[in-house]
PyMOL Python script that loads the backbone (N, CA, C, O; Angstrom):
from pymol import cmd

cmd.read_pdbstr("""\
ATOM      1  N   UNK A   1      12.117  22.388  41.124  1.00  0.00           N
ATOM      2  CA  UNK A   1      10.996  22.560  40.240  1.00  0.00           C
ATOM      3  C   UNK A   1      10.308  21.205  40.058  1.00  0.00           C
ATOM      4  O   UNK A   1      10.895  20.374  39.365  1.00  0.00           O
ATOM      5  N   UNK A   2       9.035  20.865  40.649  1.00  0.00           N
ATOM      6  CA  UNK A   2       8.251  19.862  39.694  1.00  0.00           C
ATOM      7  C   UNK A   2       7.880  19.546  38.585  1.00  0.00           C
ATOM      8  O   UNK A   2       7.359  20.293  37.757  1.00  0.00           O
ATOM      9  N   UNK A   3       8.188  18.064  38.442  1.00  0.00           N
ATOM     10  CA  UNK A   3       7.365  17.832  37.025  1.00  0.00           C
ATOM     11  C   UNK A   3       6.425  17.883  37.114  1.00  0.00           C
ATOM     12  O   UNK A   3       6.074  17.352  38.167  1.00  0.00           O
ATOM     13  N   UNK A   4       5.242  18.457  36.282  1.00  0.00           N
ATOM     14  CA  UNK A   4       4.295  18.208  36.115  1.00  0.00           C
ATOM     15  C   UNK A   4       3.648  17.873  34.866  1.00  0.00           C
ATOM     16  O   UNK A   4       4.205  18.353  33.879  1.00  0.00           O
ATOM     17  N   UNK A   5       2.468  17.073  34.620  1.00  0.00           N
ATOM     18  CA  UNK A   5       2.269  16.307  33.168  1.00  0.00           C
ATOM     19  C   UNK A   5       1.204  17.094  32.675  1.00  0.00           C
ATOM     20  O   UNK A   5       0.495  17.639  33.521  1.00  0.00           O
ATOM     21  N   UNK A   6       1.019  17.217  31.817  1.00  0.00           N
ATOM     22  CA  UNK A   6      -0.167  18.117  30.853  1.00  0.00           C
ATOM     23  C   UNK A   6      -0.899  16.973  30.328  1.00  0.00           C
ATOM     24  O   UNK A   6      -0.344  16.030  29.765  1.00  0.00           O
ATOM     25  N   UNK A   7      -2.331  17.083  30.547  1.00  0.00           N
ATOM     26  CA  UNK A   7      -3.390  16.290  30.410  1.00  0.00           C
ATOM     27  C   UNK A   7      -3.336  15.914  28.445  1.00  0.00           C
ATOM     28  O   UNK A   7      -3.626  16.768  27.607  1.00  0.00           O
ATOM     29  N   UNK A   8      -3.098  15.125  28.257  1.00  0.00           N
ATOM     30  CA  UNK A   8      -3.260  14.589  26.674  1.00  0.00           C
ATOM     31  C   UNK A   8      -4.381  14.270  26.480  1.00  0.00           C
ATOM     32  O   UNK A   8      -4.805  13.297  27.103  1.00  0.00           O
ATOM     33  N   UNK A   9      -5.268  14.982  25.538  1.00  0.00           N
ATOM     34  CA  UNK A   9      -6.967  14.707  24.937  1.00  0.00           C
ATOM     35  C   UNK A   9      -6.789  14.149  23.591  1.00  0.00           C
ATOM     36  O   UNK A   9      -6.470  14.968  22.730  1.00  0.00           O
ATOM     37  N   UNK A  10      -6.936  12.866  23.213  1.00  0.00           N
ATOM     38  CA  UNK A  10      -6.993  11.826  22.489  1.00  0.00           C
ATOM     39  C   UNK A  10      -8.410  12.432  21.471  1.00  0.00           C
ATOM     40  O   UNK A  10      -9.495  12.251  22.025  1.00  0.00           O
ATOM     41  N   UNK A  11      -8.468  13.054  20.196  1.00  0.00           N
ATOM     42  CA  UNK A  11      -9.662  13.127  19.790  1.00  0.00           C
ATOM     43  C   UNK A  11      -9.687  12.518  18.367  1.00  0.00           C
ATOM     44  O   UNK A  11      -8.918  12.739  17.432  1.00  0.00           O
ATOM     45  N   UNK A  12     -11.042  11.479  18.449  1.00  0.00           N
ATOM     46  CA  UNK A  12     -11.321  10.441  17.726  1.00  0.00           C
ATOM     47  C   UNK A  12     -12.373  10.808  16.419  1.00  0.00           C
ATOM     48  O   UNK A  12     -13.406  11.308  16.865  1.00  0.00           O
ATOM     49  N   UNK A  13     -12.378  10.757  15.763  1.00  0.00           N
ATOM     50  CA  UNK A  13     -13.298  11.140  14.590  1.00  0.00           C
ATOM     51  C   UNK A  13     -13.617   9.758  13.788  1.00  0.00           C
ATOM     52  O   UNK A  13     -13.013   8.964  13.068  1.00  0.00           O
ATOM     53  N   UNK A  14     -14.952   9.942  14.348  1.00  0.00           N
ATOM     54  CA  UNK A  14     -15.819   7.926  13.091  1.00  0.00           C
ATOM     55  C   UNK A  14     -15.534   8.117  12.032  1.00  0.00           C
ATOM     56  O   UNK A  14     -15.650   9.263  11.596  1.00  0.00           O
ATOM     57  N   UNK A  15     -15.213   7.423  11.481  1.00  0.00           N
ATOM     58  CA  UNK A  15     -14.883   6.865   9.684  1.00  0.00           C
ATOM     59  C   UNK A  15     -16.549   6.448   9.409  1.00  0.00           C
ATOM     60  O   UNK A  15     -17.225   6.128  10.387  1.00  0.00           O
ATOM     61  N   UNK A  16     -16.850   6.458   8.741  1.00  0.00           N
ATOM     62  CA  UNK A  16     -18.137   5.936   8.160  1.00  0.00           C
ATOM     63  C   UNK A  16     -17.777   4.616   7.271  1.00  0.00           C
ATOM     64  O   UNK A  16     -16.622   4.252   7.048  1.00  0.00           O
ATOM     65  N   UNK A  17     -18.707   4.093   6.896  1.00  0.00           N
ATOM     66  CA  UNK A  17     -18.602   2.620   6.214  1.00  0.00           C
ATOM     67  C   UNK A  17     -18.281   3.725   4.833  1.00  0.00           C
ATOM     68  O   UNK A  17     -17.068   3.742   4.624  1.00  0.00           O
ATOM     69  N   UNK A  18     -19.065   4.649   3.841  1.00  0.00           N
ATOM     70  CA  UNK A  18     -18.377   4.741   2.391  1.00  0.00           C
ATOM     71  C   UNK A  18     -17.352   5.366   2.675  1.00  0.00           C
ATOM     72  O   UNK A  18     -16.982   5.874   1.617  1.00  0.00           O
ATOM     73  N   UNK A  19     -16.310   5.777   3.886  1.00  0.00           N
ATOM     74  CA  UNK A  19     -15.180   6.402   3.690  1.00  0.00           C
ATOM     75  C   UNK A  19     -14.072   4.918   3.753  1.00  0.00           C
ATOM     76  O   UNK A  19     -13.016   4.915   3.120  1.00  0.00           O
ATOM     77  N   UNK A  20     -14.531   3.695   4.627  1.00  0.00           N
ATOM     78  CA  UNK A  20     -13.745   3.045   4.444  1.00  0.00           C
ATOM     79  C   UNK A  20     -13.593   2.071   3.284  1.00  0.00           C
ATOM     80  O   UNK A  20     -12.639   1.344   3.009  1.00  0.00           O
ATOM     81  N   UNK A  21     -15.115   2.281   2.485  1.00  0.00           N
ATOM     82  CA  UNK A  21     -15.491   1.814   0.565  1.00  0.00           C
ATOM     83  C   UNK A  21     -13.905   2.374   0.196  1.00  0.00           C
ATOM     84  O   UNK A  21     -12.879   1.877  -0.268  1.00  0.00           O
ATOM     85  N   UNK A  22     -14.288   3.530   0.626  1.00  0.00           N
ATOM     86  CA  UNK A  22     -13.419   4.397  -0.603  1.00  0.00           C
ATOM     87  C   UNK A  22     -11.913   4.069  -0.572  1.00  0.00           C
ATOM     88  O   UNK A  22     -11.230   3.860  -1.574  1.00  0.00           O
ATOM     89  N   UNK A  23     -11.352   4.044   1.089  1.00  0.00           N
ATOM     90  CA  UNK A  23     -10.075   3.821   1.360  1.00  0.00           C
ATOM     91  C   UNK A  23      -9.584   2.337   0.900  1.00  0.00           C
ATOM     92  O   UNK A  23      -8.454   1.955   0.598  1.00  0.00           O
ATOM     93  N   UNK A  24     -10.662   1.723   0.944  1.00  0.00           N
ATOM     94  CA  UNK A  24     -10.502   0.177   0.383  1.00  0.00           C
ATOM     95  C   UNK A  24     -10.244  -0.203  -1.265  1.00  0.00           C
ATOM     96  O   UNK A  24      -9.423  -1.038  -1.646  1.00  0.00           O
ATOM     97  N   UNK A  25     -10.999   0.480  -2.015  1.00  0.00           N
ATOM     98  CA  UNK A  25     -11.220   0.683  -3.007  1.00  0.00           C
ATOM     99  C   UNK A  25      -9.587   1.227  -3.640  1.00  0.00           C
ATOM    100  O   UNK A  25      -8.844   0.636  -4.424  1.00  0.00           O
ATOM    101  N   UNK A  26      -9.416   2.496  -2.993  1.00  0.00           N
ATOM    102  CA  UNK A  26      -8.123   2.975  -3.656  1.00  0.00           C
ATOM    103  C   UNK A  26      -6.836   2.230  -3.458  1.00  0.00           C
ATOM    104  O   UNK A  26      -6.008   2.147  -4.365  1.00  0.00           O
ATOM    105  N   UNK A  27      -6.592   1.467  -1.791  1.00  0.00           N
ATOM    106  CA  UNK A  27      -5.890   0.672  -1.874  1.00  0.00           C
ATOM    107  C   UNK A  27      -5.745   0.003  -2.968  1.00  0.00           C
ATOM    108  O   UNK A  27      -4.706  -0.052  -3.624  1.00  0.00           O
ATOM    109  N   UNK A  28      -6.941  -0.624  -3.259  1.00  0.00           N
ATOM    110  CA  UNK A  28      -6.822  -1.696  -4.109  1.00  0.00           C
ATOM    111  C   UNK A  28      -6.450  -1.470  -5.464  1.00  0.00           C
ATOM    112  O   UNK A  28      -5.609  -2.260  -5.894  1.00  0.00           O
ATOM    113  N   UNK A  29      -6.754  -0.822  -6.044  1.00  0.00           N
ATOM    114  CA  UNK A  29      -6.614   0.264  -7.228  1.00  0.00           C
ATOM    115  C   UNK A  29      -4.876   0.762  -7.107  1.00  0.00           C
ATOM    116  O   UNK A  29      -4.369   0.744  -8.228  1.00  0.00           O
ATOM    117  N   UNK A  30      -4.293   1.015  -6.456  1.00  0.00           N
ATOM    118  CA  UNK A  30      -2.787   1.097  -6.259  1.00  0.00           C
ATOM    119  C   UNK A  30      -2.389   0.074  -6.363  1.00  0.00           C
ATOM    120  O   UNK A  30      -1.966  -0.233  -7.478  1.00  0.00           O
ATOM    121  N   UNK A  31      -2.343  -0.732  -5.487  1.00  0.00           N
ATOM    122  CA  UNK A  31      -1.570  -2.294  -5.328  1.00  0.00           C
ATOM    123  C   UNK A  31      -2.099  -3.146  -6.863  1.00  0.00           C
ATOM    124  O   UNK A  31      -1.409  -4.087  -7.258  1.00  0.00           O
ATOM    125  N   UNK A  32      -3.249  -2.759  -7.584  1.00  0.00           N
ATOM    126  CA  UNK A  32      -3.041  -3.128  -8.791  1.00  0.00           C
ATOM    127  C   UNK A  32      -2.476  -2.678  -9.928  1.00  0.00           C
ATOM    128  O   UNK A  32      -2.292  -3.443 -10.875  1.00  0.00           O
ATOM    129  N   UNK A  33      -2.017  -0.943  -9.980  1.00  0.00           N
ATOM    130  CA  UNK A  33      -1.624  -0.541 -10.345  1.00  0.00           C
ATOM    131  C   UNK A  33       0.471  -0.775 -10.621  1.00  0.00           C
ATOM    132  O   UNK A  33       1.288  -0.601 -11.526  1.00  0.00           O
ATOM    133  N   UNK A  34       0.456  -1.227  -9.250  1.00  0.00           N
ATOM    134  CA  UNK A  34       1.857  -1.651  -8.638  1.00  0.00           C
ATOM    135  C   UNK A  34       1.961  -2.631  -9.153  1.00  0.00           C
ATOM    136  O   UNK A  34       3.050  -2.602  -9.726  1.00  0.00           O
ATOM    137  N   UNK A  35       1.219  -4.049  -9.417  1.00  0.00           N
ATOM    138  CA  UNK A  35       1.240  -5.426  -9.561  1.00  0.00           C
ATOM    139  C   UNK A  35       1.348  -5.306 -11.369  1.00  0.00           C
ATOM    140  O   UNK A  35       2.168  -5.975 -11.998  1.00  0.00           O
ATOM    141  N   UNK A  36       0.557  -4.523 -11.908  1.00  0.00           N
ATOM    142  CA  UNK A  36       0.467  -4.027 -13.609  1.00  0.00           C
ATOM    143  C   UNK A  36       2.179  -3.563 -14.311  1.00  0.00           C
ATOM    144  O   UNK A  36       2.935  -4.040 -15.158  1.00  0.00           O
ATOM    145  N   UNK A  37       2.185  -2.371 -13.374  1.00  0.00           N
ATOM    146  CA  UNK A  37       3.811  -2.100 -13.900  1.00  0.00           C
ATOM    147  C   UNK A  37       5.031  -2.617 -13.597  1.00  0.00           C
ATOM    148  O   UNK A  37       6.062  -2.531 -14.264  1.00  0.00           O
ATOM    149  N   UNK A  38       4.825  -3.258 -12.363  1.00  0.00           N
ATOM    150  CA  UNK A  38       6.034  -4.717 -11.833  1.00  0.00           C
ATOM    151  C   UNK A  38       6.137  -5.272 -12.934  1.00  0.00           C
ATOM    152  O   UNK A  38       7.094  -5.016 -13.664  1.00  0.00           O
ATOM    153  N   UNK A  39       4.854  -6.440 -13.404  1.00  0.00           N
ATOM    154  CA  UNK A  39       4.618  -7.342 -14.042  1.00  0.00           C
ATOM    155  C   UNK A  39       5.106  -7.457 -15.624  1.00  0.00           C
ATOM    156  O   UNK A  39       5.951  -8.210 -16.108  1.00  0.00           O
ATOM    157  N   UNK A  40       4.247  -6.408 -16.287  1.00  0.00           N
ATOM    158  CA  UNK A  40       4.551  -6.149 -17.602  1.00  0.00           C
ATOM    159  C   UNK A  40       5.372  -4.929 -17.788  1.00  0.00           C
ATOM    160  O   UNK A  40       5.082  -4.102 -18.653  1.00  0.00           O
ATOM    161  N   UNK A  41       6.682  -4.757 -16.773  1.00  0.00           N
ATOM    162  CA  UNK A  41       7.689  -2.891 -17.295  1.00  0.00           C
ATOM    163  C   UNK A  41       8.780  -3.723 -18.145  1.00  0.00           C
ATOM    164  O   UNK A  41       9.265  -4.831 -17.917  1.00  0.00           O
ATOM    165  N   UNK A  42       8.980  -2.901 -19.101  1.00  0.00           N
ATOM    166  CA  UNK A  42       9.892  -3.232 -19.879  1.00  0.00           C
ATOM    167  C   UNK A  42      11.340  -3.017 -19.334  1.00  0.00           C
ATOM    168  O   UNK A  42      12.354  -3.515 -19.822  1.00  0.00           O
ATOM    169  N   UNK A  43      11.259  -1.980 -17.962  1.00  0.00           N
ATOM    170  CA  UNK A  43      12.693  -1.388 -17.122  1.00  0.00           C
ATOM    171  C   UNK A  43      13.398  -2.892 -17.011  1.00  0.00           C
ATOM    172  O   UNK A  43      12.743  -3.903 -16.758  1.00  0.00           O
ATOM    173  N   UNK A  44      14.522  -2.885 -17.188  1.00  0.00           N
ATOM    174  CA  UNK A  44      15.134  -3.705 -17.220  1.00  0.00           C
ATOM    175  C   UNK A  44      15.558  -3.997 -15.637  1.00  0.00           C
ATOM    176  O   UNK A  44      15.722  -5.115 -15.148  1.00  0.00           O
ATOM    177  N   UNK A  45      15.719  -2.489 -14.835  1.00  0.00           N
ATOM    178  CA  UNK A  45      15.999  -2.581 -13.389  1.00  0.00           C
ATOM    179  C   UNK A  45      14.718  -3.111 -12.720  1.00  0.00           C
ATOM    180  O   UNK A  45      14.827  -3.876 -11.762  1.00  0.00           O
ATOM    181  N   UNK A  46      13.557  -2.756 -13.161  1.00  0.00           N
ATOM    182  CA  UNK A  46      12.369  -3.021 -12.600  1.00  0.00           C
ATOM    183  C   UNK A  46      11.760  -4.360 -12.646  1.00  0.00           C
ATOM    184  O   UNK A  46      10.812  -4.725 -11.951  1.00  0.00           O
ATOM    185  N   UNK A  47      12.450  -5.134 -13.616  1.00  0.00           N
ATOM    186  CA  UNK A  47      12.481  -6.667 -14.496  1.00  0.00           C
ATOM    187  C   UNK A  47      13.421  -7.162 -13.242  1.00  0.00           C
ATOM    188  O   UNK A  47      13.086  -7.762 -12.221  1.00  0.00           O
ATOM    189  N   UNK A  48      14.604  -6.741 -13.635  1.00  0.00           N
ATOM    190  CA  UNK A  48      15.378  -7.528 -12.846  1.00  0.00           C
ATOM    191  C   UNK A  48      14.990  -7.564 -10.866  1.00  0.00           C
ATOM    192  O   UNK A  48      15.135  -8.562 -10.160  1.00  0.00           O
ATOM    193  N   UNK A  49      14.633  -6.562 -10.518  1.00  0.00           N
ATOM    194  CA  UNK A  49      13.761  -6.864  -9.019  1.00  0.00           C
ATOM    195  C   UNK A  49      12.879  -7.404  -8.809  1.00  0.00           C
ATOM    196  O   UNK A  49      12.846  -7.927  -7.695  1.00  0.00           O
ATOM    197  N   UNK A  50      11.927  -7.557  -9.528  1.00  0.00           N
ATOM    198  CA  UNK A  50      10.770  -8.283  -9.026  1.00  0.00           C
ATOM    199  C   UNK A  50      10.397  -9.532 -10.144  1.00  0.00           C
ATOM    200  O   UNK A  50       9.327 -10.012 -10.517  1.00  0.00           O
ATOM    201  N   UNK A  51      11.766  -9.799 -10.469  1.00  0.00           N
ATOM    202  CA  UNK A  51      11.790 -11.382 -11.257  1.00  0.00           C
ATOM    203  C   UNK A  51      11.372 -12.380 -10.718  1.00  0.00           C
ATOM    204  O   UNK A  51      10.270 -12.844 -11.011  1.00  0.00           O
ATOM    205  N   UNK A  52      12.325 -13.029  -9.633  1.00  0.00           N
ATOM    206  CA  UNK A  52      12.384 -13.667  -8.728  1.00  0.00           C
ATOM    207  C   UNK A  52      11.000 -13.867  -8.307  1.00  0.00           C
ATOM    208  O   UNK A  52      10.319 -14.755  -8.819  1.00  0.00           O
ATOM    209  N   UNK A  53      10.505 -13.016  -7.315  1.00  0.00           N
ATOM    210  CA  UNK A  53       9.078 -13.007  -6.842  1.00  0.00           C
ATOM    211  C   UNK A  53       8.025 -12.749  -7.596  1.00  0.00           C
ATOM    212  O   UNK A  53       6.967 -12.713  -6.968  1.00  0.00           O
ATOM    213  N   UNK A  54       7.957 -12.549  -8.781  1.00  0.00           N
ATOM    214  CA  UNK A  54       7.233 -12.742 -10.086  1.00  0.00           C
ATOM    215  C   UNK A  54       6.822 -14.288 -10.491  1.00  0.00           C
ATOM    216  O   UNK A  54       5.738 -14.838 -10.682  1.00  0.00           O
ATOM    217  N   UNK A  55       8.361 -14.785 -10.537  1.00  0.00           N
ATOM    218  CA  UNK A  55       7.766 -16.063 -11.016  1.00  0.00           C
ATOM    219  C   UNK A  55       7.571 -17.026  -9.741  1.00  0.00           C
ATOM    220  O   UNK A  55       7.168 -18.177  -9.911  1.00  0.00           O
ATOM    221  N   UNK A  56       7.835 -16.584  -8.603  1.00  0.00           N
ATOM    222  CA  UNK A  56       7.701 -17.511  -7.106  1.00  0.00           C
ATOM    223  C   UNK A  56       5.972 -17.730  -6.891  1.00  0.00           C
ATOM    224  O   UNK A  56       5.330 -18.561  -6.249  1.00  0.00           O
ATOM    225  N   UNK A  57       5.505 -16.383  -7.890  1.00  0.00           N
ATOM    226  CA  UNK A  57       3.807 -16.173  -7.753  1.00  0.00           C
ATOM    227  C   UNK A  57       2.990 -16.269  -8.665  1.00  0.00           C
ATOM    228  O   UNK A  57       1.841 -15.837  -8.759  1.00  0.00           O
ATOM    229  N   UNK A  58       4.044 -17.254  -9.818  1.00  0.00           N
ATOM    230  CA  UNK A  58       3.227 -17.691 -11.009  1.00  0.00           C
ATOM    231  C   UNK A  58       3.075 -16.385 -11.698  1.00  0.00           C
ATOM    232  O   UNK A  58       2.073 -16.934 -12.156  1.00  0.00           O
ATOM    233  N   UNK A  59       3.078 -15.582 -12.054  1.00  0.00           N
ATOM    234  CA  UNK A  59       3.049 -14.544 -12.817  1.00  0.00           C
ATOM    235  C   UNK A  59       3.993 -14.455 -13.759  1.00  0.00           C
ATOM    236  O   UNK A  59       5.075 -13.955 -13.451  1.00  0.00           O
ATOM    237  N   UNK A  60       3.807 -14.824 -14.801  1.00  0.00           N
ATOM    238  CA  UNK A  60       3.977 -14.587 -16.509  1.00  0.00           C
ATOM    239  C   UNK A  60       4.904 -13.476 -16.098  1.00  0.00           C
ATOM    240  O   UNK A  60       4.544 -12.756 -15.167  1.00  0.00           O
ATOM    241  N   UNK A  61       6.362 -13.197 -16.845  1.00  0.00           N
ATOM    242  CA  UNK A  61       6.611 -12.362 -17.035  1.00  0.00           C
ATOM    243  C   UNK A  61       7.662 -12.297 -18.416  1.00  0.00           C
ATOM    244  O   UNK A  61       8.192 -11.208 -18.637  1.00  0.00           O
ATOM    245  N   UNK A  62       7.906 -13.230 -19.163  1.00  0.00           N
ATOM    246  CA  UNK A  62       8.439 -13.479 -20.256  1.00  0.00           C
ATOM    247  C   UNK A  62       7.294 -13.644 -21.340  1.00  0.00           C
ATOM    248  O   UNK A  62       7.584 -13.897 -22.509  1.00  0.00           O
TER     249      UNK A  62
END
""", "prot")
cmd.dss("prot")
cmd.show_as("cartoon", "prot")
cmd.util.cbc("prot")
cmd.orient("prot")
Protein backbone atom coordinates (compact mmCIF):
# COMPACT_ATOMS: atom_id res chain seq x y z
CA UNK A 1 0.00 0.00 0.00
CA UNK A 2 1.31 3.60 -0.67
CA UNK A 3 1.68 6.43 1.30
CA UNK A 4 0.10 8.99 0.13
CA UNK A 5 -0.09 12.75 1.62
CA UNK A 6 -3.32 14.79 1.65
CA UNK A 7 -2.85 18.29 0.46
CA UNK A 8 -2.93 20.68 3.80
CA UNK A 9 -4.82 24.22 2.96
CA UNK A 10 -3.39 26.70 5.42
CA UNK A 11 -6.41 29.33 5.71
CA UNK A 12 -5.44 32.79 6.88
CA UNK A 13 -7.93 35.37 8.04
CA UNK A 14 -6.52 39.47 8.35
CA UNK A 15 -6.79 40.80 11.78
CA UNK A 16 -7.55 44.39 11.24
CA UNK A 17 -5.66 47.19 13.14
CA UNK A 18 -9.04 47.74 15.86
CA UNK A 19 -9.02 43.95 16.40
CA UNK A 20 -5.40 44.11 17.31
CA UNK A 21 -6.48 47.77 19.56
CA UNK A 22 -8.61 45.50 21.20
CA UNK A 23 -6.34 42.36 21.74
CA UNK A 24 -3.74 44.84 22.96
CA UNK A 25 -5.82 46.68 25.10
CA UNK A 26 -7.19 43.55 26.99
CA UNK A 27 -3.82 42.14 27.35
CA UNK A 28 -2.99 44.97 29.01
CA UNK A 29 -5.94 45.29 31.20
CA UNK A 30 -5.16 41.57 32.53
CA UNK A 31 -1.51 41.82 33.17
CA UNK A 32 -2.68 44.90 35.19
CA UNK A 33 -5.16 43.30 36.74
CA UNK A 34 -2.50 40.42 37.67
CA UNK A 35 0.19 43.09 38.76
CA UNK A 36 -2.95 44.84 41.21
CA UNK A 37 -3.79 41.53 43.03
CA UNK A 38 -0.03 40.15 43.22
CA UNK A 39 0.89 43.46 44.63
CA UNK A 40 -1.67 44.55 47.16
CA UNK A 41 -3.45 40.50 48.13
CA UNK A 42 -3.63 40.16 51.52
CA UNK A 43 -3.25 35.92 50.65
CA UNK A 44 -0.61 35.21 52.61
CA UNK A 45 0.29 32.30 49.90
CA UNK A 46 -0.02 34.90 47.23
CA UNK A 47 2.34 37.39 49.49
CA UNK A 48 4.60 34.86 50.06
CA UNK A 49 5.20 34.04 45.98
CA UNK A 50 5.57 36.98 44.50
CA UNK A 51 7.58 38.68 47.45
CA UNK A 52 10.78 38.16 46.26
CA UNK A 53 10.08 39.50 42.70
CA UNK A 54 7.95 42.24 44.11
CA UNK A 55 10.56 43.82 45.80
CA UNK A 56 13.45 42.79 42.97
CA UNK A 57 10.92 45.40 40.93
CA UNK A 58 10.68 48.02 43.43
CA UNK A 59 7.16 47.49 44.14
CA UNK A 60 5.89 48.47 47.59
CA UNK A 61 4.50 45.67 49.13
CA UNK A 62 4.61 46.27 52.95
Amino acid sequence: MPVTSAKQHSITTPVTLSQRVVIAVGASLLGLCLVYFAGFSHIEAVHNAAHDTRHSAAFPCH
